[in-house]
PDB file with SEQRES, HELIX, SHEET and CRYST1 records, atoms N, CA, C and O in Angstrom:
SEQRES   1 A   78  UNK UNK UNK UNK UNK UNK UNK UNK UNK UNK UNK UNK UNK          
SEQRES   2 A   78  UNK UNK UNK UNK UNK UNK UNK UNK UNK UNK UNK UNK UNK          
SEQRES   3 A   78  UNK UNK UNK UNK UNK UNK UNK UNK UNK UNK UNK UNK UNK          
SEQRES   4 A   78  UNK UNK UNK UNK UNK UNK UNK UNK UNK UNK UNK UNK UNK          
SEQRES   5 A   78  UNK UNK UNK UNK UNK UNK UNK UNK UNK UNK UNK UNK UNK          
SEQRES   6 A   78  UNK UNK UNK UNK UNK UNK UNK UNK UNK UNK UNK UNK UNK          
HELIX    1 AA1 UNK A   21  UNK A   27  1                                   7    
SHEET    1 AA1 3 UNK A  40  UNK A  43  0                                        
SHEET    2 AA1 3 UNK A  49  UNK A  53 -1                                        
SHEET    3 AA1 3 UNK A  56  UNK A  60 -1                                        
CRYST1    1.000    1.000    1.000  90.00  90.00  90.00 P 1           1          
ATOM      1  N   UNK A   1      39.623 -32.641 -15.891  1.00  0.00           N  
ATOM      2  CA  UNK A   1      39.184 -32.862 -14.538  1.00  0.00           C  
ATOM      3  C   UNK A   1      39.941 -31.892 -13.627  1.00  0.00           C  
ATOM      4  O   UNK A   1      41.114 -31.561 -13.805  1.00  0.00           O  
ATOM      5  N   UNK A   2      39.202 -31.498 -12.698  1.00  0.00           N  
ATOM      6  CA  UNK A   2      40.117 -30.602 -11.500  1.00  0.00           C  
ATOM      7  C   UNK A   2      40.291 -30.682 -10.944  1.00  0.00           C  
ATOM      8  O   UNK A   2      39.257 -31.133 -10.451  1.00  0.00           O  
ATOM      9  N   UNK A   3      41.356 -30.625  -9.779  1.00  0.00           N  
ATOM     10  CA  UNK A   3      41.765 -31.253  -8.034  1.00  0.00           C  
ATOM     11  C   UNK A   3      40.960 -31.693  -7.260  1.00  0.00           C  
ATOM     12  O   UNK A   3      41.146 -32.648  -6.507  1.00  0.00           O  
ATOM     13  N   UNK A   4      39.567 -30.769  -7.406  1.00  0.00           N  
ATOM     14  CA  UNK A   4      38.627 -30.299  -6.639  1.00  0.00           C  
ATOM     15  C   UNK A   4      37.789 -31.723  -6.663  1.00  0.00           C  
ATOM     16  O   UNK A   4      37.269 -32.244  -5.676  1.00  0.00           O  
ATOM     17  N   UNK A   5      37.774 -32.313  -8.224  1.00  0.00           N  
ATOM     18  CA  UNK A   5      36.857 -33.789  -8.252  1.00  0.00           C  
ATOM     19  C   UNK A   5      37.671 -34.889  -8.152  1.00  0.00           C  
ATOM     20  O   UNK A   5      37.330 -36.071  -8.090  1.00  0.00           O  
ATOM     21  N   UNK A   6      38.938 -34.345  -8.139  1.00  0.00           N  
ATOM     22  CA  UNK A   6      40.298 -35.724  -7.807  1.00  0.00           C  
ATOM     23  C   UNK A   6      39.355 -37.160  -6.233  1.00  0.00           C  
ATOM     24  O   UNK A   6      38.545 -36.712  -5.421  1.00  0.00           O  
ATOM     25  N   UNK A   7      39.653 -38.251  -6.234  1.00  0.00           N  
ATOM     26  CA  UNK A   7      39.228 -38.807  -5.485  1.00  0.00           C  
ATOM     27  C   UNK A   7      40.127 -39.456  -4.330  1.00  0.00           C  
ATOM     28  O   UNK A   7      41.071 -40.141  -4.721  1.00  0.00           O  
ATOM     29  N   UNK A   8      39.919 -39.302  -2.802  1.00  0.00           N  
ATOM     30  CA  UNK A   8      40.673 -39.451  -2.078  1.00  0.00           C  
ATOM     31  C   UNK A   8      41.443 -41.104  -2.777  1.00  0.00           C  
ATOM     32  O   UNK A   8      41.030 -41.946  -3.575  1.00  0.00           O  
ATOM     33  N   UNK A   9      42.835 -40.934  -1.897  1.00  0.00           N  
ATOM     34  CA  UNK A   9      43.936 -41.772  -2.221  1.00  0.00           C  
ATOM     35  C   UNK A   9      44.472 -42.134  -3.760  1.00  0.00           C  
ATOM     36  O   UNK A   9      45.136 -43.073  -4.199  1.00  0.00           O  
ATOM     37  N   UNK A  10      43.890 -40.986  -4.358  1.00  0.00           N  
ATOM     38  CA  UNK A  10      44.372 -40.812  -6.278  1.00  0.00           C  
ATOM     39  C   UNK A  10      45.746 -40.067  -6.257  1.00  0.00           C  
ATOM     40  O   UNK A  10      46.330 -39.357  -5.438  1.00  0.00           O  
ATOM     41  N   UNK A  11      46.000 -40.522  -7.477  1.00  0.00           N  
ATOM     42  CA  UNK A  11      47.240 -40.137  -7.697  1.00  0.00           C  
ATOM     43  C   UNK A  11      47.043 -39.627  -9.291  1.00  0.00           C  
ATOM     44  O   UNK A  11      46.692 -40.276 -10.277  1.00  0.00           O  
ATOM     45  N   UNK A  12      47.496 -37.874  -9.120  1.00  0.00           N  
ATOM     46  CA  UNK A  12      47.485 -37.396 -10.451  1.00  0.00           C  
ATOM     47  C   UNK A  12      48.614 -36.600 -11.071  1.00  0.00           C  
ATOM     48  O   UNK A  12      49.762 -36.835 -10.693  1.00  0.00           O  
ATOM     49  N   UNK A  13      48.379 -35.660 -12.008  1.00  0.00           N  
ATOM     50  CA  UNK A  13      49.302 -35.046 -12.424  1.00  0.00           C  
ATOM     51  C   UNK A  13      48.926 -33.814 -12.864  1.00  0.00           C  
ATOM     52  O   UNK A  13      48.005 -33.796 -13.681  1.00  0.00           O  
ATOM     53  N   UNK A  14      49.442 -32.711 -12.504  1.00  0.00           N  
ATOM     54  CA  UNK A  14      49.058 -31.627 -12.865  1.00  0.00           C  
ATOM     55  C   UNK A  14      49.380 -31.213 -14.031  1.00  0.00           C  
ATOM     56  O   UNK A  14      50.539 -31.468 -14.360  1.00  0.00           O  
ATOM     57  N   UNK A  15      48.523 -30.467 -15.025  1.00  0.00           N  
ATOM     58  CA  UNK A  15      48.039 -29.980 -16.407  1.00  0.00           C  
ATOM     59  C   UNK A  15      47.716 -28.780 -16.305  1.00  0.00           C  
ATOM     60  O   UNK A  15      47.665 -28.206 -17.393  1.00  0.00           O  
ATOM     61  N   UNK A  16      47.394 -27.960 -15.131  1.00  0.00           N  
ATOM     62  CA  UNK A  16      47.581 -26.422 -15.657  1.00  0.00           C  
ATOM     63  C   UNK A  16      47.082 -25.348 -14.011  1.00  0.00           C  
ATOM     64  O   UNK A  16      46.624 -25.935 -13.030  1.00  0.00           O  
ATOM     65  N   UNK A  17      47.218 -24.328 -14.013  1.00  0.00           N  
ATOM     66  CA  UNK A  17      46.892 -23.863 -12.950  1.00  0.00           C  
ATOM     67  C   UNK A  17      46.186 -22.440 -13.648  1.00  0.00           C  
ATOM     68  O   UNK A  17      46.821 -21.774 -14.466  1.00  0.00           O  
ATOM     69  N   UNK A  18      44.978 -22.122 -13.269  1.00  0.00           N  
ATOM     70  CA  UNK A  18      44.147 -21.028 -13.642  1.00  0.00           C  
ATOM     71  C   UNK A  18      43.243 -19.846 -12.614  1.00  0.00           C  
ATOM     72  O   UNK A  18      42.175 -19.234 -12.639  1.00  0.00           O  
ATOM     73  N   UNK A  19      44.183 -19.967 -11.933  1.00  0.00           N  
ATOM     74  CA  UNK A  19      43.942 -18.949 -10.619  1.00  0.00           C  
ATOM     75  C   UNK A  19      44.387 -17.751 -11.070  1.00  0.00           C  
ATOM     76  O   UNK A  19      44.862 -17.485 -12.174  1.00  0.00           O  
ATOM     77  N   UNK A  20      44.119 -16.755  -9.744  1.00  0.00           N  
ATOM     78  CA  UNK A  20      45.023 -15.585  -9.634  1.00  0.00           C  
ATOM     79  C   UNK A  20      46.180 -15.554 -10.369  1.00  0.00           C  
ATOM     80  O   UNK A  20      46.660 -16.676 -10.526  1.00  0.00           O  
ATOM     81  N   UNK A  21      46.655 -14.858 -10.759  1.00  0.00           N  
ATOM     82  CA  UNK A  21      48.416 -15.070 -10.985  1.00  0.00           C  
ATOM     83  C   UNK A  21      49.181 -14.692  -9.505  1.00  0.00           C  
ATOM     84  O   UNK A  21      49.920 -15.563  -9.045  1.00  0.00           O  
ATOM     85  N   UNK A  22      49.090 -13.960  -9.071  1.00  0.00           N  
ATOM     86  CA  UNK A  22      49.451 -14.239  -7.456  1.00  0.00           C  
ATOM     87  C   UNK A  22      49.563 -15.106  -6.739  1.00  0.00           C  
ATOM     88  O   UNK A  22      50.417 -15.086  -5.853  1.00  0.00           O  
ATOM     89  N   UNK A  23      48.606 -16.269  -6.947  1.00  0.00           N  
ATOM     90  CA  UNK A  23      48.050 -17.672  -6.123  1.00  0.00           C  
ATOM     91  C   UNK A  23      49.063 -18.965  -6.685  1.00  0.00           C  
ATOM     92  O   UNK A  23      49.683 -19.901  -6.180  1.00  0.00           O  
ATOM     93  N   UNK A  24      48.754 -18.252  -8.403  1.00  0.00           N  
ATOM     94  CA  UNK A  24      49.218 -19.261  -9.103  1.00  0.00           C  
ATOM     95  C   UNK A  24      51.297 -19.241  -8.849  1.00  0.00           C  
ATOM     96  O   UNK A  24      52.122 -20.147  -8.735  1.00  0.00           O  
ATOM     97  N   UNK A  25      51.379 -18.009  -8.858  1.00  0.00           N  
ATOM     98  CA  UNK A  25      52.797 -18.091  -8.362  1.00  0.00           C  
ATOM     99  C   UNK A  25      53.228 -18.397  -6.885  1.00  0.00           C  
ATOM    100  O   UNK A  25      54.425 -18.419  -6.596  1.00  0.00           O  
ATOM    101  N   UNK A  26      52.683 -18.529  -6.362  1.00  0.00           N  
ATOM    102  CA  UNK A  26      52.391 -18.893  -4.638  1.00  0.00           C  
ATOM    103  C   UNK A  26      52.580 -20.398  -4.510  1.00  0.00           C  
ATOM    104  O   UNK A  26      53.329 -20.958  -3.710  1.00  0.00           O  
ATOM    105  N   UNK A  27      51.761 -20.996  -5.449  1.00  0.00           N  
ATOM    106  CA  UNK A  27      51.459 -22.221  -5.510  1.00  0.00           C  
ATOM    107  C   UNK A  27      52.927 -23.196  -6.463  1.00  0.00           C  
ATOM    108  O   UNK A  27      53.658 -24.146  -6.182  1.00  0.00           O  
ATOM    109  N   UNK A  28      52.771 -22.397  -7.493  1.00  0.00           N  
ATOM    110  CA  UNK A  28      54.015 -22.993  -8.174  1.00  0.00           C  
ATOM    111  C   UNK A  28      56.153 -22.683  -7.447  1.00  0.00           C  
ATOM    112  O   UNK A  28      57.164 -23.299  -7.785  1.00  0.00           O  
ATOM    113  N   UNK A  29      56.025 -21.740  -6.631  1.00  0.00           N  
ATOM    114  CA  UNK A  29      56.870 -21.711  -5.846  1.00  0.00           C  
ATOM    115  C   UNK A  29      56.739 -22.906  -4.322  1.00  0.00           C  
ATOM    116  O   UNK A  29      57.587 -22.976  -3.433  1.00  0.00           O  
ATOM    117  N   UNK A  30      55.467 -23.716  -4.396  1.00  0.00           N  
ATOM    118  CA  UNK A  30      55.338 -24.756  -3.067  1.00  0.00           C  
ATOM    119  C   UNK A  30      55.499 -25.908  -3.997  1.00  0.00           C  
ATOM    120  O   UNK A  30      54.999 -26.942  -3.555  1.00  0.00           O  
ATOM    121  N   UNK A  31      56.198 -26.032  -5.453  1.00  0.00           N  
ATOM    122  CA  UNK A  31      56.101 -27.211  -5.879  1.00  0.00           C  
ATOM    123  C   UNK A  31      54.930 -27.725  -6.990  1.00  0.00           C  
ATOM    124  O   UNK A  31      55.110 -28.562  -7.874  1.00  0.00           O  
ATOM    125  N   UNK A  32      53.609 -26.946  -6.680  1.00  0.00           N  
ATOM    126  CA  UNK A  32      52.441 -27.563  -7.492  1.00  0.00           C  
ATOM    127  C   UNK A  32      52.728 -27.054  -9.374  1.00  0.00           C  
ATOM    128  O   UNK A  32      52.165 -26.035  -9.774  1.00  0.00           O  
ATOM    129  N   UNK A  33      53.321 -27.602 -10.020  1.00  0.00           N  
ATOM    130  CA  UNK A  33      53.455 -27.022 -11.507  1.00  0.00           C  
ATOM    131  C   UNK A  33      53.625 -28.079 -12.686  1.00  0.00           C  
ATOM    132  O   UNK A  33      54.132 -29.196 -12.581  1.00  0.00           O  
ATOM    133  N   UNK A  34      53.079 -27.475 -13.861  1.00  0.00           N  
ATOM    134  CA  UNK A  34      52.543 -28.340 -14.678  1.00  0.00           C  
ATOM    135  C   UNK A  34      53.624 -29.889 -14.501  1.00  0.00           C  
ATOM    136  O   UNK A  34      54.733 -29.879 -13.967  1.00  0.00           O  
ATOM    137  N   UNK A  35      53.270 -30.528 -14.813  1.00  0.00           N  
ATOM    138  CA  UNK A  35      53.742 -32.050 -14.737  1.00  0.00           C  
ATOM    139  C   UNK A  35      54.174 -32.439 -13.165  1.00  0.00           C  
ATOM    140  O   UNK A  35      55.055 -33.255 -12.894  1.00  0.00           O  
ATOM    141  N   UNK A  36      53.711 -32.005 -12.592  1.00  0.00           N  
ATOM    142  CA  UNK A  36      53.832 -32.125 -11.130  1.00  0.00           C  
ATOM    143  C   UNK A  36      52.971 -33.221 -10.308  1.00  0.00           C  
ATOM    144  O   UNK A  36      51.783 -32.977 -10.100  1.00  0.00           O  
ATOM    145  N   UNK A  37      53.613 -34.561  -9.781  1.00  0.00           N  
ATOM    146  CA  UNK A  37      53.131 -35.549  -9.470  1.00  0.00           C  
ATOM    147  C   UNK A  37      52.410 -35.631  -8.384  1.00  0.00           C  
ATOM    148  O   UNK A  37      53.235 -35.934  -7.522  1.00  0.00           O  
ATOM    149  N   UNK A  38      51.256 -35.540  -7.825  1.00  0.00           N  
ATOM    150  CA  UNK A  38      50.071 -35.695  -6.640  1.00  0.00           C  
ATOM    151  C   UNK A  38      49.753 -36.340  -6.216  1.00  0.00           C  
ATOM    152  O   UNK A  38      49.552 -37.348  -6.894  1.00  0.00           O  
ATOM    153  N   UNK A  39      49.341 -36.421  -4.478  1.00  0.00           N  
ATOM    154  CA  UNK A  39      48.065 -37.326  -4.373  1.00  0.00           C  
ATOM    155  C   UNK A  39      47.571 -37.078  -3.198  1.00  0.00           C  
ATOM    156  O   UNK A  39      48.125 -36.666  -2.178  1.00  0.00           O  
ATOM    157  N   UNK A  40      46.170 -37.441  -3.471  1.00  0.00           N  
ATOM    158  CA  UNK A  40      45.057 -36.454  -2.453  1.00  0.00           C  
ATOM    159  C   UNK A  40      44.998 -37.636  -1.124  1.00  0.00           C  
ATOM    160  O   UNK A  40      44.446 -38.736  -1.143  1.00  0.00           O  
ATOM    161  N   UNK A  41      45.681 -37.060  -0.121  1.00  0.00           N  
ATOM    162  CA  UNK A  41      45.383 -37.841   1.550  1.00  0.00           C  
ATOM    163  C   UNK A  41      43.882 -37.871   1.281  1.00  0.00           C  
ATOM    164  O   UNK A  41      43.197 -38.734   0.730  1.00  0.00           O  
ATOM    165  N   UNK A  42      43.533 -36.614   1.854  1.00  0.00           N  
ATOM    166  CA  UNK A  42      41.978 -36.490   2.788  1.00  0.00           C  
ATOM    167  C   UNK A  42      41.419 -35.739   1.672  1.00  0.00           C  
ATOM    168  O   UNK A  42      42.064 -35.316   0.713  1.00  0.00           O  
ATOM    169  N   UNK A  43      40.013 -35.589   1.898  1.00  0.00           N  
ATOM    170  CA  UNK A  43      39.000 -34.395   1.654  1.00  0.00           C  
ATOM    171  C   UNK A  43      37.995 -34.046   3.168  1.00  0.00           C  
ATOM    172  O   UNK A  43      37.616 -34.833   4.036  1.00  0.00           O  
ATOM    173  N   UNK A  44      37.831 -32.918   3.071  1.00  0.00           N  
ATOM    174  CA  UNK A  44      37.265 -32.183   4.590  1.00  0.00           C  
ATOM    175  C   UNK A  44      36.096 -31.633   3.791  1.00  0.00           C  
ATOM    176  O   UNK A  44      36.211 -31.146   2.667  1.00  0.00           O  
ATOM    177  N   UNK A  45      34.847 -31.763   4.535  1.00  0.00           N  
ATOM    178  CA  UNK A  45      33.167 -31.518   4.623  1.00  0.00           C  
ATOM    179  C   UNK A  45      33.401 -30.541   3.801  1.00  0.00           C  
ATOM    180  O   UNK A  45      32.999 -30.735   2.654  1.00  0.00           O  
ATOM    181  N   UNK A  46      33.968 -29.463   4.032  1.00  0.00           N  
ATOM    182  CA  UNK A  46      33.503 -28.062   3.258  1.00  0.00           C  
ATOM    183  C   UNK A  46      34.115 -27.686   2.081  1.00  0.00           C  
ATOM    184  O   UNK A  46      34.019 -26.541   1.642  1.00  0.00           O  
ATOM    185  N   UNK A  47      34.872 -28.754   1.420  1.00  0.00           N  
ATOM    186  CA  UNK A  47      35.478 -28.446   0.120  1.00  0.00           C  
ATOM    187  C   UNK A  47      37.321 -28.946   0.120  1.00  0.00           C  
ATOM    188  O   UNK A  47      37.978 -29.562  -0.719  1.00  0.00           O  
ATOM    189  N   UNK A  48      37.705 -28.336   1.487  1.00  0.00           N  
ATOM    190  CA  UNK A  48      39.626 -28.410   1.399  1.00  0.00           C  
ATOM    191  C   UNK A  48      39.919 -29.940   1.031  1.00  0.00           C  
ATOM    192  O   UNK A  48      39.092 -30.851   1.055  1.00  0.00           O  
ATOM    193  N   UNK A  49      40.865 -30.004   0.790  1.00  0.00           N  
ATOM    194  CA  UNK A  49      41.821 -31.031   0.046  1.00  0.00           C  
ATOM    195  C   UNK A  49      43.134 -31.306   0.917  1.00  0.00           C  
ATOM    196  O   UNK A  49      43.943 -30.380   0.981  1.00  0.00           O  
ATOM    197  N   UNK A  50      43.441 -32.593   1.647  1.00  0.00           N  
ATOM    198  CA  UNK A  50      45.130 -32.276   1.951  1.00  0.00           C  
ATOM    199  C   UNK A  50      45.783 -33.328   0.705  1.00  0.00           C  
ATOM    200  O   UNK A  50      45.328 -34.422   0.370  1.00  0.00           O  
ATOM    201  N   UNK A  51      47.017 -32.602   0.136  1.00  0.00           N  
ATOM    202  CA  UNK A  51      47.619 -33.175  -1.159  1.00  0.00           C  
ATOM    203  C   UNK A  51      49.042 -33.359  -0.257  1.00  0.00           C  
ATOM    204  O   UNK A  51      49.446 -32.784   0.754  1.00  0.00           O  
ATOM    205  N   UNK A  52      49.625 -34.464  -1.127  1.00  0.00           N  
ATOM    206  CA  UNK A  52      50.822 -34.704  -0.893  1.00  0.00           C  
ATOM    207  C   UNK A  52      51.863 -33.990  -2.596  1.00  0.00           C  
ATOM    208  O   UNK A  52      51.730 -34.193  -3.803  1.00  0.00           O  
ATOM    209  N   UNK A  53      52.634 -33.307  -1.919  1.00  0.00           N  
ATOM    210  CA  UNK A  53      53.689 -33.230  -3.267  1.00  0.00           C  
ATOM    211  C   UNK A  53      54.874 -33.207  -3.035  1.00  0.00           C  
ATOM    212  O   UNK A  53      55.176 -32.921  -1.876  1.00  0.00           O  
ATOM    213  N   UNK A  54      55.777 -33.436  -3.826  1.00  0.00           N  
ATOM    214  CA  UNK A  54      57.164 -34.023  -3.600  1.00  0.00           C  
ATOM    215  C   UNK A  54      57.408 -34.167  -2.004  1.00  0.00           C  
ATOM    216  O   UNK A  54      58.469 -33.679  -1.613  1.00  0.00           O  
ATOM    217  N   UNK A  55      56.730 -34.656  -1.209  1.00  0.00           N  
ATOM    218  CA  UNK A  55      57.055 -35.397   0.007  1.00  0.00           C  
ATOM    219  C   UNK A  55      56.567 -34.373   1.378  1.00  0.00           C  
ATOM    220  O   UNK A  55      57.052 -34.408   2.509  1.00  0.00           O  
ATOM    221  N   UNK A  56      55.632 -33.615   0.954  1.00  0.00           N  
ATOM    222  CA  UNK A  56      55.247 -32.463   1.729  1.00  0.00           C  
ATOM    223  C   UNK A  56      53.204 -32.330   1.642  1.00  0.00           C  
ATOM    224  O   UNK A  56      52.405 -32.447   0.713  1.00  0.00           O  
ATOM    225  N   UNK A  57      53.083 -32.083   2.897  1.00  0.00           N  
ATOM    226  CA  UNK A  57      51.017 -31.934   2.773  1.00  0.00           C  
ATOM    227  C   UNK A  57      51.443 -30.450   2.366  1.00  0.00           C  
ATOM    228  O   UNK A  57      52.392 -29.671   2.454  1.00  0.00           O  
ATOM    229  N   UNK A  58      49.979 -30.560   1.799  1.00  0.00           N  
ATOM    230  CA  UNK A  58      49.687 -29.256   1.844  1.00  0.00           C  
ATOM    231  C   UNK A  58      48.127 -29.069   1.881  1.00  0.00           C  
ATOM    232  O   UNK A  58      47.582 -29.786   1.041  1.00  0.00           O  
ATOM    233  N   UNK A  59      47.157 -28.219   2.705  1.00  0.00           N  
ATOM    234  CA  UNK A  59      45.519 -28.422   2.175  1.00  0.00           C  
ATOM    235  C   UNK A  59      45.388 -26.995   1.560  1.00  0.00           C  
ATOM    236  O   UNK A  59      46.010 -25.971   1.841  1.00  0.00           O  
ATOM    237  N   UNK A  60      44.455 -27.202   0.690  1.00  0.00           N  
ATOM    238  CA  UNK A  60      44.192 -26.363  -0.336  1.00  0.00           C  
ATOM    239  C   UNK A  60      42.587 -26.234   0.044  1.00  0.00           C  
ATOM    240  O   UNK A  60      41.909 -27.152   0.507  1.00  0.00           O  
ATOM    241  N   UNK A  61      42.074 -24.739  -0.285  1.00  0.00           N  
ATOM    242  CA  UNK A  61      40.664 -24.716  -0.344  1.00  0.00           C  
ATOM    243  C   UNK A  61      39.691 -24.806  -1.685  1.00  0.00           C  
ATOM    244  O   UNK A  61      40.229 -24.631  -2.778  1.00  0.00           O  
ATOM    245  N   UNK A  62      38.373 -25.056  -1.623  1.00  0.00           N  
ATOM    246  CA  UNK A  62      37.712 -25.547  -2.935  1.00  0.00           C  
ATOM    247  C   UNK A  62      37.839 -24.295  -4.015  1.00  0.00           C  
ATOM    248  O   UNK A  62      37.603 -24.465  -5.211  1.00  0.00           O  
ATOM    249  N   UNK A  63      38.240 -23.005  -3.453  1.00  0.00           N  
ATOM    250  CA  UNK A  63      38.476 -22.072  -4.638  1.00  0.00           C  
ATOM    251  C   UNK A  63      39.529 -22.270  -5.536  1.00  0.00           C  
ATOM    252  O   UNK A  63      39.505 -22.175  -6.763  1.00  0.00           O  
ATOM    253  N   UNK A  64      40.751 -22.646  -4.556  1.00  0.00           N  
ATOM    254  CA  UNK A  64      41.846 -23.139  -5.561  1.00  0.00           C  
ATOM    255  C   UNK A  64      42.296 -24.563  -6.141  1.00  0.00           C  
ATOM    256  O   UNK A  64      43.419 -24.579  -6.647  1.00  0.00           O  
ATOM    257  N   UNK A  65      41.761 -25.449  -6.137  1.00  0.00           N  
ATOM    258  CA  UNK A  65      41.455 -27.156  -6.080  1.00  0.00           C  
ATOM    259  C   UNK A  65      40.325 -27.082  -6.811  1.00  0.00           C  
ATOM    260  O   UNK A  65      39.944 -28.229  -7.042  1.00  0.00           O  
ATOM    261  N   UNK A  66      39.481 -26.132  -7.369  1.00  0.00           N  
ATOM    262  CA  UNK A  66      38.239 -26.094  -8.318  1.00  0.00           C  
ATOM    263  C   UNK A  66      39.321 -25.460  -9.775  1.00  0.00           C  
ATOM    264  O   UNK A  66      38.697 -25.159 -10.792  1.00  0.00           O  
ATOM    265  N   UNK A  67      40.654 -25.317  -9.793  1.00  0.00           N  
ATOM    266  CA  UNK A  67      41.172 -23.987 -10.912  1.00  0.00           C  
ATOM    267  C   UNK A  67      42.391 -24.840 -11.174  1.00  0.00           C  
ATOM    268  O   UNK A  67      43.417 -24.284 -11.566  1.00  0.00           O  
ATOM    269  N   UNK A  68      42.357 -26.236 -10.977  1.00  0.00           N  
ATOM    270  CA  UNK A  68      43.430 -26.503 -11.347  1.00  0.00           C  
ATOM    271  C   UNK A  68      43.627 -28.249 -11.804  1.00  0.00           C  
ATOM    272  O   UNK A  68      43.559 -29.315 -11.191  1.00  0.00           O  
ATOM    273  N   UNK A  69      43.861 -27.897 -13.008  1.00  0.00           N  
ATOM    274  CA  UNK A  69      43.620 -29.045 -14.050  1.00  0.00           C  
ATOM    275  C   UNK A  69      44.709 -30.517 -13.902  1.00  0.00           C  
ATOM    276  O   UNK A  69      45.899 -30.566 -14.215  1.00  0.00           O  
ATOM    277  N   UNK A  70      43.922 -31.540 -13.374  1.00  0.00           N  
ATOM    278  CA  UNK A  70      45.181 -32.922 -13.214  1.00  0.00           C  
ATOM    279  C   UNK A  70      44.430 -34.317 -14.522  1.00  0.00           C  
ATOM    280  O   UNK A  70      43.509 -34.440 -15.330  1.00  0.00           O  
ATOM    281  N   UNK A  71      44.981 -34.682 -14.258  1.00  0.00           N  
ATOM    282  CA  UNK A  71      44.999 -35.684 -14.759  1.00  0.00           C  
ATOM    283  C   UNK A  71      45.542 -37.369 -14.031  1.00  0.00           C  
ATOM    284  O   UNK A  71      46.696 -37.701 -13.758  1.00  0.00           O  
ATOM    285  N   UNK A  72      44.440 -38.080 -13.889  1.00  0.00           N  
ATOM    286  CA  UNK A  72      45.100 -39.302 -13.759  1.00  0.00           C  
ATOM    287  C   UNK A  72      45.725 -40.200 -13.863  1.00  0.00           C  
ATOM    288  O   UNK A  72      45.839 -40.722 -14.972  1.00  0.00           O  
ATOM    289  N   UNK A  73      46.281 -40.654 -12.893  1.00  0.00           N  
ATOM    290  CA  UNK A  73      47.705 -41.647 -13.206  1.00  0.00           C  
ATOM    291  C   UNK A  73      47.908 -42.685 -12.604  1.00  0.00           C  
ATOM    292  O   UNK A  73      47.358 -42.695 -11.503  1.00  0.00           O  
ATOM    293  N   UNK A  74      48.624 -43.828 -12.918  1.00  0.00           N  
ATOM    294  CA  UNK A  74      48.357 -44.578 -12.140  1.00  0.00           C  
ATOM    295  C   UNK A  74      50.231 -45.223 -11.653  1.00  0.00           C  
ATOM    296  O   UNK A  74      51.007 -44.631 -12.404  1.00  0.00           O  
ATOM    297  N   UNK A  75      50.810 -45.928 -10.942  1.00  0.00           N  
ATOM    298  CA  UNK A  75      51.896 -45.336 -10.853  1.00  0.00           C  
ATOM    299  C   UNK A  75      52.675 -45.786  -9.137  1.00  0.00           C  
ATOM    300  O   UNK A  75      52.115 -46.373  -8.211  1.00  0.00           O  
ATOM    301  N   UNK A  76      53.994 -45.301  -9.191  1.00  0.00           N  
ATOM    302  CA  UNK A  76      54.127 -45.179  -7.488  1.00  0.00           C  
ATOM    303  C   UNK A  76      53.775 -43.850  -6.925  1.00  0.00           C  
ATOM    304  O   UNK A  76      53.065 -43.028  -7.503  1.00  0.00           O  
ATOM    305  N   UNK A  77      54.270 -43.712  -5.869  1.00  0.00           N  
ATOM    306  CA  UNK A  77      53.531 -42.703  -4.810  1.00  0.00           C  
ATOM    307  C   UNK A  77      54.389 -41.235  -5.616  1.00  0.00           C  
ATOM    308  O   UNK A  77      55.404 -41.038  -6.283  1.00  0.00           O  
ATOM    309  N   UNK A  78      53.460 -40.593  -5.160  1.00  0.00           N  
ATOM    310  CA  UNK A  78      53.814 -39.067  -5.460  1.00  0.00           C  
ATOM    311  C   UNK A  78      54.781 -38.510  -4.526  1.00  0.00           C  
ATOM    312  O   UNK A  78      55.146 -37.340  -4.640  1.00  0.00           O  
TER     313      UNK A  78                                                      
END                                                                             
C-alpha cells in the first residue's frame, strides 16, 4: 500500500521510499525512513497529504505519497 491510499487519522509505518534519490534523501533527512512511525492528519482535494512524524507536520504532494510504501499499524500515536 502507499501513503498516497493511507486513510485520514491512520497510523502507519514506513517500508520503503522509491522516488528520486534526491527527494528520497530530502525526505529521509526530515525523518521519513524505513521503519518510521506515521500518521496522516488531513488529505487536501488535489492529492497532498499532511503527515505527522516524530512530532512534526509535514504535507507531501500525490507524486511523492504515490512512491512510498507503509504499512498499517495499529498502536499509540506516531
Amino acid at each position: 500500500m502507499t501513503l498516497y491510499e493511507a486513510k485520514k487519522d491512520g497510523r502507519y509505518t514506513i517500508e520503503g521510499l522509491s522516488v528520486e534519490p534526491s527527494i528520497t534523501r530530502r525526505l529521509q533527512a526530515l525523518g521519513l525512513n524505513d521503519g518510521t512511525r506515521i500518521q496522516v492528519l488531513n488529505r487536501k482535494r488535489k492529492g497532498a497529504l499532511i503527515i505527522k512524524v516524530r512530532g512534526t507536520r509535514l504535507a507531501l504532494g500525490r507524486h511523492i505519497s504515490s512512491h512510498i510504501e507503509i504499512q498499517e499499524e495499529s498502536g499509540e500515536e506516531a
